[in-house]
N, CA, C and O atoms as a GROMACS GRO file, in nm:
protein
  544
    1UNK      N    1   8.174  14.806   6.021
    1UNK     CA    2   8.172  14.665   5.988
    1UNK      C    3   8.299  14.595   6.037
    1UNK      O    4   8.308  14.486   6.094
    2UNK      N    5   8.393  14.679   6.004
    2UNK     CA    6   8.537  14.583   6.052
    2UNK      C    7   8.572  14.545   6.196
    2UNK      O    8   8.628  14.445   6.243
    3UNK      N    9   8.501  14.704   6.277
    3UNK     CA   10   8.476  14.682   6.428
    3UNK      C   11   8.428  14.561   6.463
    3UNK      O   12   8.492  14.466   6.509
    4UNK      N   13   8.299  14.570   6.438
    4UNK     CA   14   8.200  14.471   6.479
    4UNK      C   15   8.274  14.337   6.429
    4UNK      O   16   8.239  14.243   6.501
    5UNK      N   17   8.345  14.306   6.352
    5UNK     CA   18   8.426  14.155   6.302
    5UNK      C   19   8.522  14.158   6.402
    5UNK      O   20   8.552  14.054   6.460
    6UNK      N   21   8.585  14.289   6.434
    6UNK     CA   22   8.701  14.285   6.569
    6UNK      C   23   8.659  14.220   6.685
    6UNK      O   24   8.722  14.123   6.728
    7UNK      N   25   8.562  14.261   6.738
    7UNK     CA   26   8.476  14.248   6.834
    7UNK      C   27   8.446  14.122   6.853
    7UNK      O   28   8.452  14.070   6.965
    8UNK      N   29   8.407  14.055   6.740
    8UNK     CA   30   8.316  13.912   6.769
    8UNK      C   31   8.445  13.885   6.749
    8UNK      O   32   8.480  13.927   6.860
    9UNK      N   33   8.587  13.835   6.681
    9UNK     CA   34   8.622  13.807   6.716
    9UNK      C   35   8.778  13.778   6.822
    9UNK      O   36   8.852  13.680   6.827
   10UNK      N   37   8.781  13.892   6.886
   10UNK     CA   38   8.900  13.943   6.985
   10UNK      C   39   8.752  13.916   7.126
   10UNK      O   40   8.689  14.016   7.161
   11UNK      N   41   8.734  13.843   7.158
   11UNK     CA   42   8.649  13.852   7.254
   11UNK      C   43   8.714  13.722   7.378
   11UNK      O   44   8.794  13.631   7.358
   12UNK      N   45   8.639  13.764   7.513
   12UNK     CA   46   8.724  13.660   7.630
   12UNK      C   47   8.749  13.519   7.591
   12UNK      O   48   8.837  13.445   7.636
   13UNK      N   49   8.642  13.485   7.483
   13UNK     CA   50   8.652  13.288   7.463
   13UNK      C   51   8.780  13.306   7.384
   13UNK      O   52   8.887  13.258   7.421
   14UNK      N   53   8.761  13.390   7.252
   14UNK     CA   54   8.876  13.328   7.185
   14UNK      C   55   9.062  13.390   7.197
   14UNK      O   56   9.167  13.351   7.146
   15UNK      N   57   9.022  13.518   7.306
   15UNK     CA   58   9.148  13.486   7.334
   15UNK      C   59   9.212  13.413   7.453
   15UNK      O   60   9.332  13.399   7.478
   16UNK      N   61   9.061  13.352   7.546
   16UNK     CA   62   9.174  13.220   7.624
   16UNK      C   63   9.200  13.126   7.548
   16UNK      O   64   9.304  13.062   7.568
   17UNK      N   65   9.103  13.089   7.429
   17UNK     CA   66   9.133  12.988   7.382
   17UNK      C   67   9.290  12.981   7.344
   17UNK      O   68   9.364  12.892   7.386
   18UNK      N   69   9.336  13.101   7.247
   18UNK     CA   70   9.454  13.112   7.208
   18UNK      C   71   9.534  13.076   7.290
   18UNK      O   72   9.611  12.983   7.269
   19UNK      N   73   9.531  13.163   7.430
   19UNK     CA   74   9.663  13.137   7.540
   19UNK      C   75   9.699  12.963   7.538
   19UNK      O   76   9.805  12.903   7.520
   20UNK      N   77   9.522  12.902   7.573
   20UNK     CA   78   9.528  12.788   7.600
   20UNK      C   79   9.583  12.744   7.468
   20UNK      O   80   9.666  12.655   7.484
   21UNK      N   81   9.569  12.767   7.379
   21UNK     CA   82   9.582  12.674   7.232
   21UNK      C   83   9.788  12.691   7.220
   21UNK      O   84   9.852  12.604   7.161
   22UNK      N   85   9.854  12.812   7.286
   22UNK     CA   86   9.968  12.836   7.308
   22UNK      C   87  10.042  12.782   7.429
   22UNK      O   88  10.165  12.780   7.438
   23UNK      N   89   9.967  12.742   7.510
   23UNK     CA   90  10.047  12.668   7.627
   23UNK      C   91  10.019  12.514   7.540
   23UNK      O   92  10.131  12.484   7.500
   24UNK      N   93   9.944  12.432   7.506
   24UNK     CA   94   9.884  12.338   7.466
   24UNK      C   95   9.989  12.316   7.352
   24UNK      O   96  10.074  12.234   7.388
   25UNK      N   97  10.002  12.349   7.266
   25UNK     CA   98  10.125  12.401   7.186
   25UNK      C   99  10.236  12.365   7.254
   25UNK      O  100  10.284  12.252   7.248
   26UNK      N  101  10.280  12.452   7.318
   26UNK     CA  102  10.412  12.450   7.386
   26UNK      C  103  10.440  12.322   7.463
   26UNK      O  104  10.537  12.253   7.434
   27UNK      N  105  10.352  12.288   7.567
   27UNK     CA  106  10.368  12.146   7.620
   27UNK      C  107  10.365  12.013   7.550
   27UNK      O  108  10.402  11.904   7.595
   28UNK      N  109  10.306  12.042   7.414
   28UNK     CA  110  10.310  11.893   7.292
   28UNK      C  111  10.431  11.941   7.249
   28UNK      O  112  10.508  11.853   7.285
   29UNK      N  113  10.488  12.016   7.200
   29UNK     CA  114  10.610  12.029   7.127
   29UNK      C  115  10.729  12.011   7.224
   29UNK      O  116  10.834  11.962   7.182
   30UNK      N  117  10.715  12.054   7.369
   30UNK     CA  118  10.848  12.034   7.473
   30UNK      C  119  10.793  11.899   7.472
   30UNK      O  120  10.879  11.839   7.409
   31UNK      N  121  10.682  11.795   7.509
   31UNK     CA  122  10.700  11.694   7.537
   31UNK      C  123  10.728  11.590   7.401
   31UNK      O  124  10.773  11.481   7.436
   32UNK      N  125  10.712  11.603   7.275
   32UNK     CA  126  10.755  11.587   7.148
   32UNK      C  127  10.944  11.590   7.173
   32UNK      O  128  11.010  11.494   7.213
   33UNK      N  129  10.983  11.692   7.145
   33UNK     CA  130  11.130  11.689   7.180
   33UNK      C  131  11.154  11.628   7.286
   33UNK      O  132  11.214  11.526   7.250
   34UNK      N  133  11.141  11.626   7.426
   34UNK     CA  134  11.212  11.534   7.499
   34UNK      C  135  11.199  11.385   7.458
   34UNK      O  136  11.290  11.310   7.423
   35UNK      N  137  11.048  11.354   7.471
   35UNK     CA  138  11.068  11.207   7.384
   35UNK      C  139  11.208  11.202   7.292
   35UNK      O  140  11.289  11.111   7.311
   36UNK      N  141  11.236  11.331   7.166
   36UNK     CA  142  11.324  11.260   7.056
   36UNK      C  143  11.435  11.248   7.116
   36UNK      O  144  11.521  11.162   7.098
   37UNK      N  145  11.433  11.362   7.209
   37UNK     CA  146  11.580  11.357   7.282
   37UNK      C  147  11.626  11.231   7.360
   37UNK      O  148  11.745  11.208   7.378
   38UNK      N  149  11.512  11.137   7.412
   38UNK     CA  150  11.545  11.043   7.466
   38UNK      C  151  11.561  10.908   7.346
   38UNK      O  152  11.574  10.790   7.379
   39UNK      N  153  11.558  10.942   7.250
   39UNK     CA  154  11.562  10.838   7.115
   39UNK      C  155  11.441  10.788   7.117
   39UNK      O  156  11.443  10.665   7.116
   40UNK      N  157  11.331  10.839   7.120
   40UNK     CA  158  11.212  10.800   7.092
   40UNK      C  159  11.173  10.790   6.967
   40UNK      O  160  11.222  10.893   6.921
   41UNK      N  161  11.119  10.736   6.880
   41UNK     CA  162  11.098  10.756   6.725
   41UNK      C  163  11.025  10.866   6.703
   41UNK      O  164  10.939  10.905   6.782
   42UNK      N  165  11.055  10.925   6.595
   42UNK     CA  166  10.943  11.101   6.614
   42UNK      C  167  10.802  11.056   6.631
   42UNK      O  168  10.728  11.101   6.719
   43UNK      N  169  10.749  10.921   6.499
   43UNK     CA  170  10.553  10.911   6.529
   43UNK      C  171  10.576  10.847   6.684
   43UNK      O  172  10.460  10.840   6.726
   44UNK      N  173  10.626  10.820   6.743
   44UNK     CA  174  10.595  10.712   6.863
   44UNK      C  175  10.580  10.884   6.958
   44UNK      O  176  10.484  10.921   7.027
   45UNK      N  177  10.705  10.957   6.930
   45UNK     CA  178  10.696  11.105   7.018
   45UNK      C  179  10.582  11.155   7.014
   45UNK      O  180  10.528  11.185   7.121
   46UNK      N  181  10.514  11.175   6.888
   46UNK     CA  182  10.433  11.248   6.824
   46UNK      C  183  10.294  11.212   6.942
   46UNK      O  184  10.231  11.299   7.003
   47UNK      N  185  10.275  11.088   6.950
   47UNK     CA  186  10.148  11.000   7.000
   47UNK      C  187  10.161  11.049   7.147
   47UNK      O  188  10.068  11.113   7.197
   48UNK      N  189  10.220  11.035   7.184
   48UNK     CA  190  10.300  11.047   7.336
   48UNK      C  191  10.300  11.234   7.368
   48UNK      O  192  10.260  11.281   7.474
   49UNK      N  193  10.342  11.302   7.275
   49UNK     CA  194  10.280  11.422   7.302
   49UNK      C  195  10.141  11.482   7.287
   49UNK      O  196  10.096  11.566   7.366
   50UNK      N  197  10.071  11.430   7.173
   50UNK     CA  198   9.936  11.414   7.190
   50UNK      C  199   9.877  11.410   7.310
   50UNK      O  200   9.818  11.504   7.364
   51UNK      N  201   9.893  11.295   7.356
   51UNK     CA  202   9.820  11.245   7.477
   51UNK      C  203   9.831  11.307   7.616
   51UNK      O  204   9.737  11.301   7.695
   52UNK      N  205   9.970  11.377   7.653
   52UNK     CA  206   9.967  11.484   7.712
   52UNK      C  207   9.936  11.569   7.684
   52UNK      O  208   9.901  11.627   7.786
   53UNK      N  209   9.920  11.639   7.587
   53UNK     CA  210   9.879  11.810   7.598
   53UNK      C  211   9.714  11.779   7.578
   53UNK      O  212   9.650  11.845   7.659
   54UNK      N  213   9.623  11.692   7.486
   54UNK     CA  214   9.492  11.625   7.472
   54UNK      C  215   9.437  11.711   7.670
   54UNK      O  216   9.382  11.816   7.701
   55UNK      N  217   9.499  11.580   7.760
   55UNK     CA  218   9.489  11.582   7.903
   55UNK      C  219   9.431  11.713   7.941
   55UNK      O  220   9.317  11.738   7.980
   56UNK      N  221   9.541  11.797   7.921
   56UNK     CA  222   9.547  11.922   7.960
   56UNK      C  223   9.468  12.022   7.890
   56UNK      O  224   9.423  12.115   7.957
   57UNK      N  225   9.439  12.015   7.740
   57UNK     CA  226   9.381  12.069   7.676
   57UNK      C  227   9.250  12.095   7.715
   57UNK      O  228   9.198  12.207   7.714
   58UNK      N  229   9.173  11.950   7.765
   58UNK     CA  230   9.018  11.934   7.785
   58UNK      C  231   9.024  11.985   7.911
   58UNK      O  232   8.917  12.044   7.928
   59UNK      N  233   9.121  11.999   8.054
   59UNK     CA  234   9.067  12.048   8.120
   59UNK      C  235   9.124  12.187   8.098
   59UNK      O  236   9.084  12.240   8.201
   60UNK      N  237   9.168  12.251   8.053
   60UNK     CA  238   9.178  12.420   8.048
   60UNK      C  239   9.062  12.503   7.985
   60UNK      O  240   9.007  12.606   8.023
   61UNK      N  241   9.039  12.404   7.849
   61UNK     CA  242   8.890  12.434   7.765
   61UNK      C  243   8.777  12.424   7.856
   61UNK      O  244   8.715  12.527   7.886
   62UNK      N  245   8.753  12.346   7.888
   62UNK     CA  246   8.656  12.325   8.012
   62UNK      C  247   8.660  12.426   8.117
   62UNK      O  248   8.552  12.481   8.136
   63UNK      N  249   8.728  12.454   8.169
   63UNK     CA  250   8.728  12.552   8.306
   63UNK      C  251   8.732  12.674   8.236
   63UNK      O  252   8.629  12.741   8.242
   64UNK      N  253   8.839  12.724   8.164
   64UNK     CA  254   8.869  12.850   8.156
   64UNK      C  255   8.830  12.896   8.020
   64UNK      O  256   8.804  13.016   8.032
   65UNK      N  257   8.810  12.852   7.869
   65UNK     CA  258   8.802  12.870   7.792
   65UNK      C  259   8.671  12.881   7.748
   65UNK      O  260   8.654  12.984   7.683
   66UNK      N  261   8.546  12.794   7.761
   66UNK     CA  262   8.430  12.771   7.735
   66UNK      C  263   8.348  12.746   7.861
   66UNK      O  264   8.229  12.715   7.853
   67UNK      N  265   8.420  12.761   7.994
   67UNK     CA  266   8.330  12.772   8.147
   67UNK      C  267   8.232  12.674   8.160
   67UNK      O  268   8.131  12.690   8.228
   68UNK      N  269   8.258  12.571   8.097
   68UNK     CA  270   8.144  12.437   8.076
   68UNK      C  271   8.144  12.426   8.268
   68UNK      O  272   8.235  12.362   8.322
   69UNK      N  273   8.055  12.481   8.337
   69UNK     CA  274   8.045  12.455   8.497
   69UNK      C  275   7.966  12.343   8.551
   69UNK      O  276   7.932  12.322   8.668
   70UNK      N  277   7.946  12.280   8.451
   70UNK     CA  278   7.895  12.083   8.553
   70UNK      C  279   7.977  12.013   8.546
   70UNK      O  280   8.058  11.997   8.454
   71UNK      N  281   7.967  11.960   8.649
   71UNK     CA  282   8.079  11.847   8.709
   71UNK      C  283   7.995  11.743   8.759
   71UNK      O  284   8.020  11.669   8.854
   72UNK      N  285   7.874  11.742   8.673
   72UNK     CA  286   7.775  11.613   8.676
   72UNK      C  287   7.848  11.490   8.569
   72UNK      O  288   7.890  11.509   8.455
   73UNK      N  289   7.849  11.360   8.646
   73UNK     CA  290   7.918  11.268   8.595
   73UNK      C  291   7.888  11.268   8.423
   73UNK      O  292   7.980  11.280   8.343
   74UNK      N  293   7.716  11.250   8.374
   74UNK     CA  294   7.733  11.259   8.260
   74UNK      C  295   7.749  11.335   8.151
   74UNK      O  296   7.756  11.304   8.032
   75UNK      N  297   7.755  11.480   8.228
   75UNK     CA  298   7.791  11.601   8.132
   75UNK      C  299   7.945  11.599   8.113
   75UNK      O  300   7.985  11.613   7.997
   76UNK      N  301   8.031  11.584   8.205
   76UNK     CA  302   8.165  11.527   8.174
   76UNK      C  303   8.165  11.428   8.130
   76UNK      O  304   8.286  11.436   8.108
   77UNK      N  305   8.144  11.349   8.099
   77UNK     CA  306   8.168  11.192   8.011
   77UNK      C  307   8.119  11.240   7.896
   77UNK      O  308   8.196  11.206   7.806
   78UNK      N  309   8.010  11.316   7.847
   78UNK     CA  310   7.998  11.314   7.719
   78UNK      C  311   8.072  11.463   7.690
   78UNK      O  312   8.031  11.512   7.586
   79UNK      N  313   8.137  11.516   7.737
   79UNK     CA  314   8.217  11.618   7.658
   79UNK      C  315   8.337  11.554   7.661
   79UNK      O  316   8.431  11.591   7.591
   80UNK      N  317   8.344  11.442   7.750
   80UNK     CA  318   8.529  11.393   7.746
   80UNK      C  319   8.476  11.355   7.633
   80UNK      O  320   8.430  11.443   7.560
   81UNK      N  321   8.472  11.261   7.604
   81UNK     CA  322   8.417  11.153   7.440
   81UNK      C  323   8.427  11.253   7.337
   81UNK      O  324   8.511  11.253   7.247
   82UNK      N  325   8.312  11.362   7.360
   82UNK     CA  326   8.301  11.434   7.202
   82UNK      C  327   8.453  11.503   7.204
   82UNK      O  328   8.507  11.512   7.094
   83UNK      N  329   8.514  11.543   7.302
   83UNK     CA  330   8.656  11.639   7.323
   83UNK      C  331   8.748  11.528   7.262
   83UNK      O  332   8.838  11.562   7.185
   84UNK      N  333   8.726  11.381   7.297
   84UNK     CA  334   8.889  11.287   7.235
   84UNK      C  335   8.836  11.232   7.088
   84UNK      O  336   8.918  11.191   7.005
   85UNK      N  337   8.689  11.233   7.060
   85UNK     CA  338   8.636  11.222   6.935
   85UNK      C  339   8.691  11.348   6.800
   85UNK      O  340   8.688  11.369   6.679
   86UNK      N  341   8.731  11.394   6.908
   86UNK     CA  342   8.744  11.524   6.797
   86UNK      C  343   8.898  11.558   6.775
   86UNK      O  344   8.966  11.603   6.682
   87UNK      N  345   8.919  11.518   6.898
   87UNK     CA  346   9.110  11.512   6.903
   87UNK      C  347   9.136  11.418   6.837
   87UNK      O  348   9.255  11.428   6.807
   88UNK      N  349   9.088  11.320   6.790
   88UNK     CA  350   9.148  11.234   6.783
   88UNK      C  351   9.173  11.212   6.575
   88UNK      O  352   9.244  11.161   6.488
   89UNK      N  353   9.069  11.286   6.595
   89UNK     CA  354   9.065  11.298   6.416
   89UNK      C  355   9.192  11.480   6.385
   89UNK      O  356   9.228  11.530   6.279
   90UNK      N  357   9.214  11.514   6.496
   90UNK     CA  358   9.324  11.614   6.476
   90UNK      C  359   9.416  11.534   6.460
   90UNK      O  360   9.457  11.535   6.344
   91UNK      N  361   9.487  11.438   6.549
   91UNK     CA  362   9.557  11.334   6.593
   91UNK      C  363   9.586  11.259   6.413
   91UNK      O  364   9.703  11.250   6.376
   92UNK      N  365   9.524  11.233   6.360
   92UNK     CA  366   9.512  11.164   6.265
   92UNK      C  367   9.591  11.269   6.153
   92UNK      O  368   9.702  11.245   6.105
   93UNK      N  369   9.500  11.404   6.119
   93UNK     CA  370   9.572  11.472   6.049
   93UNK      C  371   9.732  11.500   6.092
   93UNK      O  372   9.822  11.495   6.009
   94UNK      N  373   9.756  11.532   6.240
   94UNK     CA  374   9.906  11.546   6.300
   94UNK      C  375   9.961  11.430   6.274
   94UNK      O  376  10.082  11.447   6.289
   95UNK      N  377   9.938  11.303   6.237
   95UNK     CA  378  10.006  11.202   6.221
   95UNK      C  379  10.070  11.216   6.051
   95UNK      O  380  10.180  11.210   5.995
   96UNK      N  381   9.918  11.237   6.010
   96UNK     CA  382   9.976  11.214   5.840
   96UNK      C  383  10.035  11.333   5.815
   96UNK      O  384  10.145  11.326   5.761
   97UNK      N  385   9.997  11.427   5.838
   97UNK     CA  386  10.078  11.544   5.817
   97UNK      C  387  10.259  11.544   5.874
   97UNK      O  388  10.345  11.564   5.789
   98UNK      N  389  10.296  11.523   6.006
   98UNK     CA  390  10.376  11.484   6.000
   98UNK      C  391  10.494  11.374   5.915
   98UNK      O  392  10.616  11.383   5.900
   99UNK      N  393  10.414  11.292   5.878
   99UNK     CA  394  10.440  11.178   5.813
   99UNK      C  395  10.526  11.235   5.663
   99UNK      O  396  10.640  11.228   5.617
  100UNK      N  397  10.369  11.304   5.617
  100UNK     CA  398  10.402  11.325   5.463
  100UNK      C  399  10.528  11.426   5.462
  100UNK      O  400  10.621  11.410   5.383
  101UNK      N  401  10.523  11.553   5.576
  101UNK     CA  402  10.633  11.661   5.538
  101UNK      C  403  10.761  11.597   5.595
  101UNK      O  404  10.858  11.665   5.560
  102UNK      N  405  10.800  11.480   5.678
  102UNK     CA  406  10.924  11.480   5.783
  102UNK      C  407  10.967  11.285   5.662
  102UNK      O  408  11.076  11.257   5.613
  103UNK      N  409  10.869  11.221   5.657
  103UNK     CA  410  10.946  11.120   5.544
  103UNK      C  411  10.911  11.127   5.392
  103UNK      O  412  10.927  11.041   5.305
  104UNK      N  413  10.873  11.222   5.387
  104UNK     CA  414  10.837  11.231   5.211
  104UNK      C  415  10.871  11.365   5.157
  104UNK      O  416  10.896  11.381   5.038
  105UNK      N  417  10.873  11.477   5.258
  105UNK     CA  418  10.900  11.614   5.162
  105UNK      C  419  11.058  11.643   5.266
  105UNK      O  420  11.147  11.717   5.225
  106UNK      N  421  11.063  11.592   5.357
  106UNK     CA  422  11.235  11.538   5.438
  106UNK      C  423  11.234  11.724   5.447
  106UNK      O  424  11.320  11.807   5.414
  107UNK      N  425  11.098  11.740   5.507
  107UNK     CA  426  11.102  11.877   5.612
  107UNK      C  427  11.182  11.827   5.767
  107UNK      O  428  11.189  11.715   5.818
  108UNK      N  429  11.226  11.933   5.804
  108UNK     CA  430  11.257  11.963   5.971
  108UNK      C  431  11.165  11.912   6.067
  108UNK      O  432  11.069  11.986   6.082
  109UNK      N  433  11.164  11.781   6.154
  109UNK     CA  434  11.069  11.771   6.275
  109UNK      C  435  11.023  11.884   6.288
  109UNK      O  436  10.910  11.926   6.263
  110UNK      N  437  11.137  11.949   6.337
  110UNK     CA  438  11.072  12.052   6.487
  110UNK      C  439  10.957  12.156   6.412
  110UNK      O  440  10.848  12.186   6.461
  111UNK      N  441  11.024  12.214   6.252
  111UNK     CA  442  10.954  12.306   6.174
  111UNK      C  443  10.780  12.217   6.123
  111UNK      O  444  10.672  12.269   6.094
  112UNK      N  445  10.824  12.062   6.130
  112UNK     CA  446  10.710  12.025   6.048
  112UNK      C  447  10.590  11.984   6.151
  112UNK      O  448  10.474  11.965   6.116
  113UNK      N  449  10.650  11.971   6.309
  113UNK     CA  450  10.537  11.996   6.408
  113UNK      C  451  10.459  12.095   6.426
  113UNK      O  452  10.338  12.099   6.448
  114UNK      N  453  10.574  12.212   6.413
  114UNK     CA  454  10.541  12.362   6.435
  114UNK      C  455  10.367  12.422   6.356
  114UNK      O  456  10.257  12.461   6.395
  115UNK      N  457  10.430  12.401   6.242
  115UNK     CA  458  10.318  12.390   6.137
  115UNK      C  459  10.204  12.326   6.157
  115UNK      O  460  10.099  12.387   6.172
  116UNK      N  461  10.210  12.229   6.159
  116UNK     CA  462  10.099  12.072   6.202
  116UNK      C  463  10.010  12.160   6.308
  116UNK      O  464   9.893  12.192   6.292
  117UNK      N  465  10.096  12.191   6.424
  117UNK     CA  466  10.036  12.249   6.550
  117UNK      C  467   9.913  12.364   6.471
  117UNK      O  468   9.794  12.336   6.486
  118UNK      N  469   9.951  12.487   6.392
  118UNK     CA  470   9.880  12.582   6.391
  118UNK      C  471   9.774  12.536   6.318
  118UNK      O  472   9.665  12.578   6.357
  119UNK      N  473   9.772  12.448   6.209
  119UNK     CA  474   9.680  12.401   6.157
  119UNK      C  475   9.562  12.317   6.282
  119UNK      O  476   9.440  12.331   6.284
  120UNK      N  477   9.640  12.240   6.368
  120UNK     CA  478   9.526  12.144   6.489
  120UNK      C  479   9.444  12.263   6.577
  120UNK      O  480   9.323  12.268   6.601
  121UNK      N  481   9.550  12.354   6.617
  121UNK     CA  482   9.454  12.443   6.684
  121UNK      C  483   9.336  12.530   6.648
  121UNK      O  484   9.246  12.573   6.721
  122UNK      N  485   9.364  12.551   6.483
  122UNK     CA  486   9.222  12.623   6.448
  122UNK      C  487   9.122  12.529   6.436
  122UNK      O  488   9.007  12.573   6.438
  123UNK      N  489   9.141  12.387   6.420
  123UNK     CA  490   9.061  12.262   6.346
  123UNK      C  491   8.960  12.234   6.533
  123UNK      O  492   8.844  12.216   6.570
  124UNK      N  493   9.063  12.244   6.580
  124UNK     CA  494   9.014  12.210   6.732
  124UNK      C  495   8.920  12.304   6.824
  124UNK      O  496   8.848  12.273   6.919
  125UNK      N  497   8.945  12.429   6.762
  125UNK     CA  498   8.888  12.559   6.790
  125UNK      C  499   8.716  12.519   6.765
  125UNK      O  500   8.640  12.491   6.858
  126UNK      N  501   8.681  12.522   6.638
  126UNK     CA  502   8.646  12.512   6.555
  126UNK      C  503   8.524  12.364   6.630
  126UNK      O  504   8.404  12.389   6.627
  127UNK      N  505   8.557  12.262   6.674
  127UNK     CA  506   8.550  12.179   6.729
  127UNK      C  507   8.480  12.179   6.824
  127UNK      O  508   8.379  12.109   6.830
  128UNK      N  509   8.512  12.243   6.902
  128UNK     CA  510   8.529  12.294   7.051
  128UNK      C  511   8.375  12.363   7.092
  128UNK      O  512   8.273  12.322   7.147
  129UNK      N  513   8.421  12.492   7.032
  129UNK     CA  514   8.314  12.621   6.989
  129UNK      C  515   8.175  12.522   6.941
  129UNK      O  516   8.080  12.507   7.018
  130UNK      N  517   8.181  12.467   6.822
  130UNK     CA  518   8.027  12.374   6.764
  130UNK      C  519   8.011  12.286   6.847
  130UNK      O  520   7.955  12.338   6.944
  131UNK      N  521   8.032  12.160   6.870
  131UNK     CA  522   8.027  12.033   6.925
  131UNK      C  523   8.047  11.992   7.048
  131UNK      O  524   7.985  11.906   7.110
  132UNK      N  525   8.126  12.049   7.078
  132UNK     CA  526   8.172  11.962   7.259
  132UNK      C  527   8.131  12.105   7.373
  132UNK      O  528   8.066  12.093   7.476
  133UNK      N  529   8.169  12.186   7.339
  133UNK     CA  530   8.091  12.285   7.462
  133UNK      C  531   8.026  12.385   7.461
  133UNK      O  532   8.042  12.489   7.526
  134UNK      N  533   7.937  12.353   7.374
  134UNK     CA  534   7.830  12.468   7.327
  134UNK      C  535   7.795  12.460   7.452
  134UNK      O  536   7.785  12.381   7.546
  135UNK      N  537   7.767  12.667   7.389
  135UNK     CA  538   7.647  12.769   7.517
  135UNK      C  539   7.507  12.678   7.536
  135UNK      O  540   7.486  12.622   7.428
  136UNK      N  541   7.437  12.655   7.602
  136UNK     CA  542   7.335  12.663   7.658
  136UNK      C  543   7.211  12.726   7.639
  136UNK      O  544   7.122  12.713   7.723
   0.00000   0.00000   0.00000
């Protein structure tokens, strides 16, 4: 039994997903810090890293993660939509979540992104897998 739970889940989708969900990660949080570094306000950073790693996210998921292979105009338009429909309500939790731990519980940015992040990537997983690029 525990095999078979290994199995389904250590399998090729979900560990590109991870890599991807770890580069995706890494490029919102380096582009998060440079914003602060440039005196950016952290939510203004926050938005601004979103929107880059979002970019990158949908096309790595797409190619390499879930192999979605049409590049028919409206099969991409409606997975972009359901993909920023769905980010975007991550986006929402990364906002308030940020919000509540960095001006109300006067956590660490960098620690209270960190966090935020592992929580978006399973929510997005999750997302991903049901709604925007189901098998066929």
């Amino acid at each position: 039994m525990l095999e078979t739970l290994i199995k389904k889940i250590l399998n090729r989708e979900t560990i590109t997903y991870l890599i991807a969900g770890v580069l995706t990660t890494i490029l919102n949080i380096a582009v998060f810090k440079v914003c602060n570094l440039a005196g950016i306000q952290y939510l203004i950073s926050n938005v601004i890293a979103w929107i880059v790693a979002v970019i990158f996210a949908f096309v790595v998921n797409k190619l390499y993660v879930f192999q979605s292979k049409s590049w028919a105009s409206a099969v991409v338009q409606k997975e972009f939509v359901a993909f920023m429909s769905c980010r975007l309500l991550s986006l929402a939790f990364d906002m308030l979540f940020m919000l509540v731990t960095v001006s109300y519980l006067h956590m660490n940015e960098d620690l209270a992104k960190v966090l935020s992040n592992c929580f978006v990537v399973v929510m997005n997983y999750v997302a991903s897998k049901l709604f925007i690029f189901k098998n066929k």
